[in-house]
C-alpha positions in Angstrom: 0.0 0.0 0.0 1.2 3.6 -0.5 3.8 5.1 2.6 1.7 8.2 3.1 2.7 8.1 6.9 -0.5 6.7 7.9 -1.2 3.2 9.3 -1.5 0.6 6.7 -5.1 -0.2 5.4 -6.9 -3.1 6.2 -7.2 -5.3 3.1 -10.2 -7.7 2.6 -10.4 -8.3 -0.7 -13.4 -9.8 -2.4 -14.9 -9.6 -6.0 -18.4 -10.4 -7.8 -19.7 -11.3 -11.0 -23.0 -9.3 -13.1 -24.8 -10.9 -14.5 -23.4 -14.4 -12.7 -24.9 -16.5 -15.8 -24.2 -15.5 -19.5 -23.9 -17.4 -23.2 -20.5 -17.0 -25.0 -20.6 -14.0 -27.1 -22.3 -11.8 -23.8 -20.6 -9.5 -21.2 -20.5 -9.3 -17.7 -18.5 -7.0 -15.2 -16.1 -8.2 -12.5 -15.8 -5.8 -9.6 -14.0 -6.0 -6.7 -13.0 -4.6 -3.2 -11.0 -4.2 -0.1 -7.7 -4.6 -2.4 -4.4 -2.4 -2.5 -5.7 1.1 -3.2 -4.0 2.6 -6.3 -2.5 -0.3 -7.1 -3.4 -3.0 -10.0 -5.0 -6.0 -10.3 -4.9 -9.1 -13.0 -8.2 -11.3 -13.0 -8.0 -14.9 -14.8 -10.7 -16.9 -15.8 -10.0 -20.3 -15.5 -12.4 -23.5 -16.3 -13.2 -26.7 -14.4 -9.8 -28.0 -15.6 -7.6 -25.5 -14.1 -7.3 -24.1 -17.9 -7.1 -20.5 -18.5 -9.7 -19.3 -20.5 -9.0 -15.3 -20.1 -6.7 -13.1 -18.6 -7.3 -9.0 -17.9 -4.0 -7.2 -16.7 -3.1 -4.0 -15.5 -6.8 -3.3 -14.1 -6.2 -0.4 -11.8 -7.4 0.0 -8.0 -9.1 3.7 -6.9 -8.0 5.8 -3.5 -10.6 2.9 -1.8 -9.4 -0.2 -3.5 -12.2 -1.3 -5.6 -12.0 -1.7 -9.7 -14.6 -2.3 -12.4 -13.2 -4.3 -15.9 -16.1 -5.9 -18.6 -15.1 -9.3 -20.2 -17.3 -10.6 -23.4 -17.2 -14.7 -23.1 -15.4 -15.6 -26.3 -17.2 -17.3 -28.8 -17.4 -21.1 -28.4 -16.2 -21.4 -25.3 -18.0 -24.7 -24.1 -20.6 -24.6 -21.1 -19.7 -25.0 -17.6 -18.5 -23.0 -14.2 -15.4 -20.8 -14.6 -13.6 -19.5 -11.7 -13.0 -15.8 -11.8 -10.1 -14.8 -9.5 -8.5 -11.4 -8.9 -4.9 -10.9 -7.8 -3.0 -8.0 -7.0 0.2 -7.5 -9.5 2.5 -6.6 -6.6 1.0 -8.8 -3.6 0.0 -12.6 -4.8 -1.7 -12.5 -1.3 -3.9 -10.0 -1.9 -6.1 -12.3 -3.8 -10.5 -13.0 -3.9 -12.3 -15.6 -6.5 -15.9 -16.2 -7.3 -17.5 -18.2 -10.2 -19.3 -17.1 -13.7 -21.4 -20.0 -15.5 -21.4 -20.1 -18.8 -24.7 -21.5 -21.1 -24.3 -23.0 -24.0 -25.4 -20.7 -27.3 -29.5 -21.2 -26.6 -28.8 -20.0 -22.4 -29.3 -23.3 -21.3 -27.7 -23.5 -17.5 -25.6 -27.2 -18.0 -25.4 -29.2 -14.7 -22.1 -28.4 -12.8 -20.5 -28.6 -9.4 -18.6 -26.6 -7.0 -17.3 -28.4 -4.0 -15.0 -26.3 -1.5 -12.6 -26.4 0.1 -11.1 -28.7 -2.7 -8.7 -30.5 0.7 -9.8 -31.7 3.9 -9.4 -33.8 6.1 -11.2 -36.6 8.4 -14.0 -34.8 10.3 -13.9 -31.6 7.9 -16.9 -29.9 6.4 -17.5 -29.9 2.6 -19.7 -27.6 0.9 -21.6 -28.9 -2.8 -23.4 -26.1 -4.4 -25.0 -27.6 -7.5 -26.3 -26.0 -10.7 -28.0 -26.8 -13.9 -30.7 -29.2 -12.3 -34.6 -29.1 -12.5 -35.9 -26.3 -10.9 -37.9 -27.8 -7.6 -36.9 -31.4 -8.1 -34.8 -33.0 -5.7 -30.8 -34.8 -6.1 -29.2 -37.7 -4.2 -25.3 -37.0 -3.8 -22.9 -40.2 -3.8 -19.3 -40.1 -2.7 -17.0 -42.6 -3.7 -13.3 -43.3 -3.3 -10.7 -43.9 -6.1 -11.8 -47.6 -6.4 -15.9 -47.1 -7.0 -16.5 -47.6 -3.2 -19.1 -45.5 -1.4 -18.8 -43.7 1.1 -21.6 -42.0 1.9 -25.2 -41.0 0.4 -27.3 -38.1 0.7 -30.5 -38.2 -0.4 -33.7 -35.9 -1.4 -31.0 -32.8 -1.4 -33.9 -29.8 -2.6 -33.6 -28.2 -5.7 -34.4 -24.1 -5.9 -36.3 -22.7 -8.4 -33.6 -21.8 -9.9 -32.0 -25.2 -10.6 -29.1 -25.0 -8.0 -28.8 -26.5 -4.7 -26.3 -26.4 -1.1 -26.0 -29.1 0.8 -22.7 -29.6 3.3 -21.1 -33.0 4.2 -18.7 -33.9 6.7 -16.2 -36.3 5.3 -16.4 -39.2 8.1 -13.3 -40.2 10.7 -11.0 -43.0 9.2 -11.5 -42.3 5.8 -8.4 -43.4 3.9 -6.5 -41.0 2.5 -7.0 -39.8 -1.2 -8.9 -38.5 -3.7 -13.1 -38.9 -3.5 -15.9 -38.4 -6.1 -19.0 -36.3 -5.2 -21.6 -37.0 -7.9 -25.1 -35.2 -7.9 -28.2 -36.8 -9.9 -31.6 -35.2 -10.3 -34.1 -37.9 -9.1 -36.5 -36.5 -11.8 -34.4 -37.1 -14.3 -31.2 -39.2 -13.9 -29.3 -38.0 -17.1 -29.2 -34.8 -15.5 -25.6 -35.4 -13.3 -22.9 -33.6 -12.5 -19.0 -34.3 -10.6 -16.6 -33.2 -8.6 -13.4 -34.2 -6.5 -12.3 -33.5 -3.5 -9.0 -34.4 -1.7 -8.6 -36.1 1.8 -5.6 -35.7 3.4 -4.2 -37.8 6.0 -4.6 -36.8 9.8 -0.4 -36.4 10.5 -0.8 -33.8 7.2 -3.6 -32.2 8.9 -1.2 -31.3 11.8 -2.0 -28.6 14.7 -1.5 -25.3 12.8 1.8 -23.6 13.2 3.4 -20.0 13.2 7.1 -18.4 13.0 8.3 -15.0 12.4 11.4 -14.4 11.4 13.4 -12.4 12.5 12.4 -13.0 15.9 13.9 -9.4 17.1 13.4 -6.1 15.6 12.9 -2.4 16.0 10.7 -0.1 15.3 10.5 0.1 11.3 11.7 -3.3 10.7 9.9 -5.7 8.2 9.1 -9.3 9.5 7.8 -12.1 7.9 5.0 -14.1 9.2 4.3 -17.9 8.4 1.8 -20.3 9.0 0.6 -23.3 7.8 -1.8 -26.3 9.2 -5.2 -24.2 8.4 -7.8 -24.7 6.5 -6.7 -25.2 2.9 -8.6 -22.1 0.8 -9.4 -20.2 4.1 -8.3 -17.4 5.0 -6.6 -16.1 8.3 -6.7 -13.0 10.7 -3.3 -12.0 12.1 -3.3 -10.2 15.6 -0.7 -8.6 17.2 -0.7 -8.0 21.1 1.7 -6.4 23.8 2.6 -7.6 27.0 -0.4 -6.0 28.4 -2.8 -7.4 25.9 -2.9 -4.5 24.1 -4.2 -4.8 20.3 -0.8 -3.7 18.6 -2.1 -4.7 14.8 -4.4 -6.6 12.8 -4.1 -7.7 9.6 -7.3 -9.6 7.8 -8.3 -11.6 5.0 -4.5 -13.1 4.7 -5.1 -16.5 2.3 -4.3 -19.5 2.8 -2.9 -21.7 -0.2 -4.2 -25.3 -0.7 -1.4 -27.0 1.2 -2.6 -24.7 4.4 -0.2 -22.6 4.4 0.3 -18.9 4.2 3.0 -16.1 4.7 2.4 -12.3 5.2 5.0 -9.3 5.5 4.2 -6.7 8.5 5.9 -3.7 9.7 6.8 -2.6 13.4 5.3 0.2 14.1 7.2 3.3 14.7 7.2 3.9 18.1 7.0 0.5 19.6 7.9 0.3 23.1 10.1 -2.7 23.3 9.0 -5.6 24.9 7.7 -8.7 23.7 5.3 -8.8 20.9 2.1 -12.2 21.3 1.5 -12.6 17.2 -1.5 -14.8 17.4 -3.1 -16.5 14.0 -7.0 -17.6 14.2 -8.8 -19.2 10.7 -11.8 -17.5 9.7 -13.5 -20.5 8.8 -12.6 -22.6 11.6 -11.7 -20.3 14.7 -10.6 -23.7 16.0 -7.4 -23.6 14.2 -4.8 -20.6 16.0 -1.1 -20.6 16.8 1.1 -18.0 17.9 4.5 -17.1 18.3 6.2 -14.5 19.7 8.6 -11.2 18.7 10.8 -9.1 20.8 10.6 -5.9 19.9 14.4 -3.9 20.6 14.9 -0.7 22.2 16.2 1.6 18.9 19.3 3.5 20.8 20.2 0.6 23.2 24.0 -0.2 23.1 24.5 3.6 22.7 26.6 3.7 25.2 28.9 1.3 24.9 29.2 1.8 20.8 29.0 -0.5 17.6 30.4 -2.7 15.7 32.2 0.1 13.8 34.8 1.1 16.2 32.9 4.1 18.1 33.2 1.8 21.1 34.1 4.9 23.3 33.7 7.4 21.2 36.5 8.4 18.4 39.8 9.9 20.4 38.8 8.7 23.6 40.9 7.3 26.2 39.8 3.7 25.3 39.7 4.0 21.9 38.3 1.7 19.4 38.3 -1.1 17.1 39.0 1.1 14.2 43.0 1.5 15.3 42.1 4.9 17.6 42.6 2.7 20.7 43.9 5.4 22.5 42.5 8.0 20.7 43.1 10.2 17.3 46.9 11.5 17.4 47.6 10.5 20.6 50.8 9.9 22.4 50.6 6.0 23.0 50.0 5.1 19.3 47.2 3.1 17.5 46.7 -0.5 16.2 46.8 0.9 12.8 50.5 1.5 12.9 50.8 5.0 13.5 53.0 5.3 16.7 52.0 8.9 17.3 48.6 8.5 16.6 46.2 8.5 13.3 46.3 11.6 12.1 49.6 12.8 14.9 50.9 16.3 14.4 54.3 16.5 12.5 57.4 16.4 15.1 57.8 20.2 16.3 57.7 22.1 19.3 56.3 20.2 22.2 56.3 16.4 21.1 59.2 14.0 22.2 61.4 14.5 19.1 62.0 18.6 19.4 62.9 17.7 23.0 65.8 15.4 21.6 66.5 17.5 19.5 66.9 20.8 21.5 69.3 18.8 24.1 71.8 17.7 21.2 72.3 21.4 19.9 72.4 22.5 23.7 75.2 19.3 24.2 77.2 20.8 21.1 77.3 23.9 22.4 78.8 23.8 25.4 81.5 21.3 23.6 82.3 24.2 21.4 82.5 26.6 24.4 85.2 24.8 25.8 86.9 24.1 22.4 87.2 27.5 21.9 88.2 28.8 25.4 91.0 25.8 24.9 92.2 27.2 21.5 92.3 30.9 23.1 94.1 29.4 26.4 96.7 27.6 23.9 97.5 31.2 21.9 97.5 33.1 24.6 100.4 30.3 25.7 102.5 30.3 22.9 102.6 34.4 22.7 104.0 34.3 26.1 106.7 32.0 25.2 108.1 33.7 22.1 107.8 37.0 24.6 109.9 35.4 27.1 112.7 34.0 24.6 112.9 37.7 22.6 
């Protein structure tokens, strides 16, 4: 979303067909909200066999997240329920689906199923929404396993007026692992059918659900990222973040969950944040049953100050202790540094006041004094020898 310096929005995408039934050759409009605002979004069309029909790029978001695009069904495409998702080009979690049904060329609704979620587990919930049937008769729904056997039966399943029907099942404990057929007849009349799969999983997939954050320490302004998985495949997941107190901190909605349960979002620490220890607490929508959490400790900012980094400013640069940068006793100091220079980094050339112009200043005192005496010795030695040649005239 765009860093205008307020808090982040809360995203809860979701996006609608209208009309929700056309022939190839008609239009219909996909709108959507609760995505990134001023952002873009690409919506695919996909059929009951994962194939792409359409894609629509580069459809742009307002100031409140919500878009309009038309799409006109090609020509020939063949009957049947399409999938209609949207995603956001920059986020692949910011993402909402629906589904368009497609008549053949006279209008005619053909018999189709949507089963969701498309993965469970022993004990789950699965939800059949039927269409395409005889409006006010009844269906029976069989579920059988990869080898023809049934596992269940549920009959006299009403029929709207409308020709679609909802009917939820809960896949029973023990059922083997695997892939399952749910087929729906109309008891008025059996060549009107329709099927479906779903997936069971085994119980040691469907594990207690699971969350990390990594990294596990930050400061205010830091990026984490938060992971989960173990939640209900095609669900989606709110994300609370508490303080030690209890305190609501954040909340981030409508994160989705992929079909293998899992899910990953990015969030950013607060500016501001005292530091403590952060309770980052995961809960399914669908199933409030399903929640882990894990934990982040939030660092103070300017802590370590004091005693000073990794850079060498461990005291301060030209202090009395010195640093890891080669100042240890300080910039141009009398001790020397690690870096080699004996008078210091950055030392003042020899001159008045430093060791060597003391040296110095006692040698030329020292030859001095020796040519003092030198000279009072030659004087004494003239003076000498004109007294001789003064006595012997």
């Amino acid at each position: 979303a765009p860093d205008d310096g307020d808090e982040d929005p809360v995203l809860d995408p979701s996006i609608g067909v209208d009309p929700d039934t056309v022939a190839p050759g008609e239009d219909t409009t996909v709108t959507g909200e609760g995505f990134v605002p001023d952002s873009a979004v690409t919506v695919e069309l996909t059929d009951e066999d994962g194939e792409v029909v359409a894609t629509i790029e580069d459809v742009d978001t307002d100031g409140d997240g919500s878009f309009s695009v038309e799409w006109t069904v090609p020509e020939g495409t063949d009957p049947g329920i399409l999938t209609v998702t949207a995603t956001d080009v920059e986020d692949d979690d910011v993402s909402a689906s629906t589904h368009l049904t497609v008549t053949d060329e006279d209008g005619v609704v053909q018999p189709g199923l949507i089963i969701h979620p498309d993965e469970v587990a022993p004990g789950d919930d699965v939800t059949v929404d039927g269409q395409g049937f005889v409006p006010g008769s009844t269906v029976t729904v069989e579920i059988t396993d990869a080898d023809g056997n049934v596992i269940d039966t549920i009959e006299g399943v009403e029929v709207g007026d409308d020709g679609t029907f909802t009917v939820e099942w809960t896949v029973p404990e023990g059922t083997d692992p695997g892939e399952l057929t749910i087929t729906a007849t109309d008891d008025e009349d059996p060549e009107i059918s329709a099927s479906g799969t779903v997936n069971v999983i085994d119980d040691d997939e469907a594990a207690e659900p699971g969350l990390s954050v990594e990294p596990d320490t930050a400061v205010p302004g830091d990026e984490v990222t938060i992971e989960g998985d173990g939640f209900a495949p095609g669900s989606t997941v709110t994300v609370e973040i508490t303080d030690a107190d209890g305190n609501v901190v954040d909340t981030i909605e409508g994160v989705e969950v992929g079909d293998d349960g899992s899910f990953t979002v990015e969030w950013t620490v607060p500016e501001g944040t005292d530091p403590g220890e952060l309770t980052i607490t995961a809960t399914d929508d669908e199933d409030p049953s399903l929640s882990a959490s894990a934990t982040l400790t939030v660092a103070d900012p300017v802590a370590g100050a004091e005693d000073g980094t990794e850079d060498g400013t461990e005291d301060g640069v030209g202090t009395e202790d010195g640093t890891e940068d080669g100042t240890e006793d300080g910039v141009g100091t009398e001790a020397g540094t690690e870096d080699g220079t004996e008078a210091g980094a950055g030392a003042p050339a020899p001159g008045p006041g430093t060791g060597l112009a003391k040296t110095g200043s006692a040698i030329v005192f020292t030859l001095g004094l020796l040519a003092v005496a030198l000279l009072m010795l030659g004087t004494g030695a003239v003076i000498r020898s004109q007294r001789m040649r003064a006595s012997g005239d």
